[in-house]
N, C-alpha and C positions, 0 to 999 in steps of 0.2 A: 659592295656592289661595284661593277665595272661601271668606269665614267662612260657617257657617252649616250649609249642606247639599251638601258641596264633592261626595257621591258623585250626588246631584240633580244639581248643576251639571253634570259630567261625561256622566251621561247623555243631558239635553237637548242637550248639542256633539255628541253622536253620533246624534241623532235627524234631525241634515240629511245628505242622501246628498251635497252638496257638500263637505261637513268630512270624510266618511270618504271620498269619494274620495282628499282631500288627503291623509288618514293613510296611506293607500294609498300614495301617492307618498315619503309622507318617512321611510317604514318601516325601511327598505334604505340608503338616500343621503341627506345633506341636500339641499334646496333651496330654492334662494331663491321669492320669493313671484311675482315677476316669471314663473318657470319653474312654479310653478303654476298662475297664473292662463292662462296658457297649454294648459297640458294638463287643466284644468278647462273650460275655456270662459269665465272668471268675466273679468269687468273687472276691472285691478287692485284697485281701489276697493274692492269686493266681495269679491275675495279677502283683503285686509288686514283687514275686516270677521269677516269668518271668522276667520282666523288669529289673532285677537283673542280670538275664544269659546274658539277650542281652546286657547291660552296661558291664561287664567283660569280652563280646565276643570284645565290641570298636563298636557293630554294632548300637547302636542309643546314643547321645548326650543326656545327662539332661541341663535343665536350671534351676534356682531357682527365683520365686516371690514371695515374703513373703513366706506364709508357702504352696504354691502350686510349683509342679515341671513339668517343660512340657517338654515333649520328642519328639525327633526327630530323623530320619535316620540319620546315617554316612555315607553319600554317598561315599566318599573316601574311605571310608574301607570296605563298601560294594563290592567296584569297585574292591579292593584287590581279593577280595573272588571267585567276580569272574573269574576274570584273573588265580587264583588258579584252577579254576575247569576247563576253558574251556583250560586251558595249560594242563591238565590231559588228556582230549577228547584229544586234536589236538596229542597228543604223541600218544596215543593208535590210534587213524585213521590210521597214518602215517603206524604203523606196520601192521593194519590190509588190508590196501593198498597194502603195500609191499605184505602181504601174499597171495592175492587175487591175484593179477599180476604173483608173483611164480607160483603159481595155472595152470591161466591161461596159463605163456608161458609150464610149463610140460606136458599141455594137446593140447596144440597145434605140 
C-alpha cells in the first residue's frame, strides 16, 4: 500500500472506467493481463499500466507462474473502500435528515 493516503490512492484507481472494468473481470477468476487487455480493448502496454495503479491501490492480488502473472480482486480491500465511501453517504444523509426535519418542524 502507498504511504501516506493509501484510501486516496484507492479511490483515484477506481476513478478510471478502464481499471473497474478490469476489476470487473478479475472479481470471480484470475487473469492474466494478456486476457485483459483483450477484453478491455487496452494495448498490452496500457493495460500493465493500469494494473500497476490497481496493485499500488492493494485493489487486485498478483500471483506468479513461470513467467505469466494472474490477477485477482482484493476483495478485503475492496470491502475497505467501500465502507469508506458508504460512511461518507451515511454522514452526509444524517445531516441532510436533520436539515430536512429543521425545515420541516419551521414550516409547521
Amino acid at each position: 500500500m502507498v504511504a501516506g493516503d493509501p484510501d486516496g490512492v484507492a479511490l483515484r484507481a477506481l476513478a478510471h472506467p478502464g481499471r473497474r472494468a478490469m476489476l470487473r473481470l478479475v472479481w470471480r477468476a484470475e487473469r492474466t493481463s494478456t486476457d485483459l487487455a483483450g477484453h478491455t480493448g487496452m494495448s498490452r502496454p496500457a493495460t500493465s499500466q493500469h494494473l500497476r495503479v490497481l496493485r499500488d491501490a492493494d485493489l487486485v492480488a498478483v500471483r506468479v507462474d513461470g513467467n505469466r502473472r494472474w490477477y485477482r480482486a482484493d476483495h478485503g480491500r475492496l470491502a475497505q473502500v467501500r465502507a469508506l465511501v458508504e460512511g461518507f453517504w451515511d454522514d452526509r444523509l444524517d445531516v441532510l435528515q436533520a436539515a430536512a426535519e429543521a425545515e420541516a418542524r419551521r414550516r409547521d
